[in-house]
VOPAGU-2260 file (C-alpha; in pm, 1 decimal, decimal comma):
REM VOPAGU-2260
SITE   aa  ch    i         X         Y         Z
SITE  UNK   A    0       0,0       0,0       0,0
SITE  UNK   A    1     272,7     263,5     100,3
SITE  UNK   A    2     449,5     172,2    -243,5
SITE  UNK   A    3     117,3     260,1    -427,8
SITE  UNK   A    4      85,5     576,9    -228,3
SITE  UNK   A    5     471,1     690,0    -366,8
SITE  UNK   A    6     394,2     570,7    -678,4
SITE  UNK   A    7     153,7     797,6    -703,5
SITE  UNK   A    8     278,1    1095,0    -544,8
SITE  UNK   A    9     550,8    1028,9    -752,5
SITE  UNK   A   10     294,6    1061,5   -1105,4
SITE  UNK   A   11     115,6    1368,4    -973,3
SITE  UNK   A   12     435,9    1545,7    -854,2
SITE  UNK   A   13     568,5    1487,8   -1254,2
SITE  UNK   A   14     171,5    1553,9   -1396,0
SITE  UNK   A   15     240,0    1891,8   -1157,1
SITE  UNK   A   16     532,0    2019,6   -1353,1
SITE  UNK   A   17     420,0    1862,4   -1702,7
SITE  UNK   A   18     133,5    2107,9   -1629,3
SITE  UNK   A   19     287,7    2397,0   -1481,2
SITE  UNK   A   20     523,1    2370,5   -1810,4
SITE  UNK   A   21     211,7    2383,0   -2061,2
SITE  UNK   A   22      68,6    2701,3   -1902,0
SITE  UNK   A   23     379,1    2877,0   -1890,9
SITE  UNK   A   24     450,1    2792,1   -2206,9
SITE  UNK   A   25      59,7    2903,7   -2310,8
SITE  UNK   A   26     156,4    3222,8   -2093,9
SITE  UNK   A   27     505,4    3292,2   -2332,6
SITE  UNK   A   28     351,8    3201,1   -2626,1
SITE  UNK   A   29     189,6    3520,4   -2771,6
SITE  UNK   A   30     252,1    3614,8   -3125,2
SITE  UNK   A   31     288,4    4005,3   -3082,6
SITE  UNK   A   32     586,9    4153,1   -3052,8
SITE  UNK   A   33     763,7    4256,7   -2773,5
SITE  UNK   A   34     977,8    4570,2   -2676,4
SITE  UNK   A   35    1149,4    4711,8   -2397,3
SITE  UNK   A   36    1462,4    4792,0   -2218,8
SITE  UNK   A   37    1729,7    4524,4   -2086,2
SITE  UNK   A   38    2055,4    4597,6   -1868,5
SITE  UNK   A   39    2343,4    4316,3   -1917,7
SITE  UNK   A   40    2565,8    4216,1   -1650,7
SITE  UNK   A   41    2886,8    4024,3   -1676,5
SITE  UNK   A   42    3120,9    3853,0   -1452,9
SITE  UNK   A   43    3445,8    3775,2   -1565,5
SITE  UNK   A   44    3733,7    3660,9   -1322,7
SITE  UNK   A   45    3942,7    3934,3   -1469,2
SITE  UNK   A   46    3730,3    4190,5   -1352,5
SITE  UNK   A   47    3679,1    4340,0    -996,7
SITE  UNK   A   48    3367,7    4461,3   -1104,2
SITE  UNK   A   49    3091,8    4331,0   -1341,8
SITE  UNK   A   50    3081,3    4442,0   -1679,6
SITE  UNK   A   51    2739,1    4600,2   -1757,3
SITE  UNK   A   52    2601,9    4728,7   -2032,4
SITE  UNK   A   53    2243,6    4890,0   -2146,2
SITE  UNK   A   54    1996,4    4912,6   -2459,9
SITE  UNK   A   55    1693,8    4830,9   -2610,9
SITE  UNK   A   56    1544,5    4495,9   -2772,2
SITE  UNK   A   57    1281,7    4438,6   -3005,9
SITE  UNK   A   58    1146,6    4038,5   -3050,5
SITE  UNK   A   59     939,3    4001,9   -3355,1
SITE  UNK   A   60     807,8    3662,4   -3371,9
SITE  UNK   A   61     739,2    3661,1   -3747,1
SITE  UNK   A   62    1091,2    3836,3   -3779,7
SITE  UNK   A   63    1349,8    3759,5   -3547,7
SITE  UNK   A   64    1486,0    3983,6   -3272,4
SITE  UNK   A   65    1717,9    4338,4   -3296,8
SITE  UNK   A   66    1975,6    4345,9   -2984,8
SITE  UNK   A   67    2023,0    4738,9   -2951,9
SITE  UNK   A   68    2307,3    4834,0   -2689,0
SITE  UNK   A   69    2344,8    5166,4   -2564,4
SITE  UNK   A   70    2619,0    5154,2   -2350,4
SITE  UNK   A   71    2926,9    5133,3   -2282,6
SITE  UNK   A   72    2951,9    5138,7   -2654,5
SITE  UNK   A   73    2687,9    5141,1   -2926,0
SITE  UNK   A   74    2602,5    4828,8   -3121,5
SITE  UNK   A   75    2303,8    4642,6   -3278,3
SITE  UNK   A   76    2245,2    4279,0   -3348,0
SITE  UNK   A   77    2002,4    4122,3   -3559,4
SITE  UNK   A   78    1915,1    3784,6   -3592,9
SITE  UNK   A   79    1618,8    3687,2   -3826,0
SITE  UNK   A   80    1587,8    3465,5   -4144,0
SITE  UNK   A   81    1857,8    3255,2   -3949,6
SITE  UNK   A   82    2147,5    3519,1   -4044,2
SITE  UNK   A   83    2330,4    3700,0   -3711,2
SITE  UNK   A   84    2393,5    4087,2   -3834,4
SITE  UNK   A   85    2645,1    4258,2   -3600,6
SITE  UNK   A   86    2667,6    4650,1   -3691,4
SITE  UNK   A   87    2541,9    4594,3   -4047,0
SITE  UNK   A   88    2823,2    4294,0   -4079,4
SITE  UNK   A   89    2655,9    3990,1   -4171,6
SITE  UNK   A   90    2895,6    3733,1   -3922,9
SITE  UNK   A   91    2964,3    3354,6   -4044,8
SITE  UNK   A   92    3092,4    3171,0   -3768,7
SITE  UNK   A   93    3093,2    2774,1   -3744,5
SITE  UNK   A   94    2834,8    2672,8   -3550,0
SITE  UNK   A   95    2663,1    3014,4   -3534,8
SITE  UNK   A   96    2363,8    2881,3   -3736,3
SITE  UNK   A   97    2311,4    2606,9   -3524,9
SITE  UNK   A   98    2271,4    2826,8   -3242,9
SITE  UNK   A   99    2024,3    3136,1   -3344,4
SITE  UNK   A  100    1718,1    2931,7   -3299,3
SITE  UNK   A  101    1811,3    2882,9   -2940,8
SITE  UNK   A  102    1924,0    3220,0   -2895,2
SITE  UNK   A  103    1526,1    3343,5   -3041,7
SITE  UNK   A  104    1357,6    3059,3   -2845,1
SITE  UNK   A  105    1564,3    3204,5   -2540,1
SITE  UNK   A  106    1463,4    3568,6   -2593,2
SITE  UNK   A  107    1078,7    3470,2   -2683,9
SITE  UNK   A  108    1049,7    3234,7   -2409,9
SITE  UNK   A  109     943,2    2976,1   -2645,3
SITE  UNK   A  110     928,4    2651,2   -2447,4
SITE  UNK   A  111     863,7    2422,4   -2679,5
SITE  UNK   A  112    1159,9    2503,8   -2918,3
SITE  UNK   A  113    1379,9    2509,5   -2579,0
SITE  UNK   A  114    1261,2    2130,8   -2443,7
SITE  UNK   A  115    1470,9    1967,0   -2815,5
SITE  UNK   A  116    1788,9    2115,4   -2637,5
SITE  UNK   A  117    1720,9    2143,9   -2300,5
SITE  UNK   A  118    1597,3    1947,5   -1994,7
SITE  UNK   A  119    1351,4    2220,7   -1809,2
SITE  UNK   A  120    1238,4    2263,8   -1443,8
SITE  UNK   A  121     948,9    2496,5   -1358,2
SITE  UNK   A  122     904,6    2678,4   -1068,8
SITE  UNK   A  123     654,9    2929,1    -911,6
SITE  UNK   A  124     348,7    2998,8    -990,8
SITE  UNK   A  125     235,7    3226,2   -1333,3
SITE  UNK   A  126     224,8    3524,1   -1157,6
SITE  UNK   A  127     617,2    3484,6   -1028,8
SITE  UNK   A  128     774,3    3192,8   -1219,6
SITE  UNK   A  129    1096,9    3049,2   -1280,5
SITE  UNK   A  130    1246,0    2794,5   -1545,5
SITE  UNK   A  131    1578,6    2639,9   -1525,4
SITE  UNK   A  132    1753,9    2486,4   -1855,8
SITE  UNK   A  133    2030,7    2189,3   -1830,9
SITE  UNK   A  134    2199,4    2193,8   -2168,2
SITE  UNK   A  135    2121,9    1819,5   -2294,9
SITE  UNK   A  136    2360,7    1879,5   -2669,7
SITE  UNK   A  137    2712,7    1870,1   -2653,7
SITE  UNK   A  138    2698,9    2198,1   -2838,5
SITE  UNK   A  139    2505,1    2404,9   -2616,7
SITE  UNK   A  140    2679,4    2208,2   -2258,4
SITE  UNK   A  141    3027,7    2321,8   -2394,4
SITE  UNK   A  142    2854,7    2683,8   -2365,4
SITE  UNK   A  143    2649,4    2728,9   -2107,3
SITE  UNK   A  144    2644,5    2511,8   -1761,0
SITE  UNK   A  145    2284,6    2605,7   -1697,7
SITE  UNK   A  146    2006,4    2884,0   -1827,3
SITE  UNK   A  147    1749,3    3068,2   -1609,9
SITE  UNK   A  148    1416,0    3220,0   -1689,6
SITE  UNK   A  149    1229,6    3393,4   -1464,6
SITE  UNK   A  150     941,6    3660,5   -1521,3
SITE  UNK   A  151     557,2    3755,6   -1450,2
SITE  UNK   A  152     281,3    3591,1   -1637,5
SITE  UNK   A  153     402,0    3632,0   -2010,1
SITE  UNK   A  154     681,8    3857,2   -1944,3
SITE  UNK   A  155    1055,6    3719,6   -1884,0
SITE  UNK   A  156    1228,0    3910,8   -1611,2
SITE  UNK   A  157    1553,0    3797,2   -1606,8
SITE  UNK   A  158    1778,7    3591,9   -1831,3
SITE  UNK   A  159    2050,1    3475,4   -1649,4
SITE  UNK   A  160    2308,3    3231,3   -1847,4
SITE  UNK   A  161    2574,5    3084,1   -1682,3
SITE  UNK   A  162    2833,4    2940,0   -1908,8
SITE  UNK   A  163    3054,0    2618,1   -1856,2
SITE  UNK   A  164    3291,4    2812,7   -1615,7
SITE  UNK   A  165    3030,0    2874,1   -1375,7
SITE  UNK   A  166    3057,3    3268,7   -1484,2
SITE  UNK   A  167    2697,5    3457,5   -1502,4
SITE  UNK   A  168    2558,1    3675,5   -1782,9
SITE  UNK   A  169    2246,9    3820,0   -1592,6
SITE  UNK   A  170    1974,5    4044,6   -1847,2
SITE  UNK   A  171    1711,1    4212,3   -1668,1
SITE  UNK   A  172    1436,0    4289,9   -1858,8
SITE  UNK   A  173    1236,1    4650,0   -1833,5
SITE  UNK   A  174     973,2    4878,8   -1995,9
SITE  UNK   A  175     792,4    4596,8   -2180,2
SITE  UNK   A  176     540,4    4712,4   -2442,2
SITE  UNK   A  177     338,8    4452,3   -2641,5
SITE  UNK   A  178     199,0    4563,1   -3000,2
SITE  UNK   A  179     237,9    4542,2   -3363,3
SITE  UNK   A  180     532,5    4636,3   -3553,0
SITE  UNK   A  181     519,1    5010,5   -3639,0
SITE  UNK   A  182     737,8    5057,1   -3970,4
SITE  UNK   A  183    1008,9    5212,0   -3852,4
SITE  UNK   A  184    1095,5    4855,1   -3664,1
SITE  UNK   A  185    1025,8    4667,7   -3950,5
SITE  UNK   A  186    1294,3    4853,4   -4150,9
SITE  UNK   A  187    1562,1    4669,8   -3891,3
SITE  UNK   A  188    1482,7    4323,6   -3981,5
């Protein structure tokens, strides 16, 4: 009888997250896109201090996503149509294609293109959630030790990626306005 009983604690405490998965990934799934404000922070064992820097992003589901940092120094990424476009500079690096789809499922929250790469553990509730990624490719676990998601409903919070050194990239997100593309945003993809 008590092996029954764990048995099926065990079911509903895996039926619990299955769930908690599906409505988060309902909650991240919207098709408009998204805009706001991030501020990146850096550790690197070199530095006493974290390296941050500031911008603006725009995701576009039906596009891709522009990267636009502010400070220290001014530059803008682009990734759509699977291309990475660094300052105008369209960059071809080994591997890079492989890795943009991750990089847009990251930024859109998009759970179900994350759980191919990924092994994912939800947390929280949908008001205040929190999703941890293990890296289950070779590729990705010779980048990144482990990914975190956390956020409000349908908005991501924080990105924090910690790569295979155990050093943090932390991206808080701010200002978040959902809507259409105006033109002007178009023109970047």
């Amino acid at each position: 009888m008590a092996r029954c009983l764990v048995l099926l604690l065990i079911g509903l405490a895996f039926s619990c997250q299955a769930l908690e998965l599906t409505a988060l990934a309902q909650a991240l799934g919207q098709p408009q896109p998204v805009r706001g404000s991030f501020s990146q922070s850096k550790t690197l064992p070199f530095l006493s201090a974290p390296m941050v820097s500031e911008g603006a992003y725009l995701i576009a589901p039906e596009h891709g996503v522009v990267w636009k940092q502010r400070t220290p120094w001014p530059q803008t990424m682009v990734i759509s149509r699977g291309e990475l476009v660094l300052d105008g500079e369209r960059l071809q690096q080994p591997g890079m294609a492989s890795m943009l789809p991750v990089i847009t499922a990251l930024m859109r929250g998009d759970i179900d293109a994350l759980a191919s790469h990924f092994e994912m553990q939800a947390y929280g509730e949908l008001d205040a959630w929190q999703l941890q990624l293990t890296p289950t490719d070779s590729l990705l676990s010779g980048l990144f030790r482990q990914i975190e998601l956390t956020g409000e409903h349908q908005a991501i919070g924080t990105l924090t990626l910690t790569d295979s050194a155990g050093q943090p990239t932390v991206i808080r997100f701010s200002d978040r306005q959902d809507g259409p593309l105006l033109e002007s945003e178009l023109a970047q993809f």
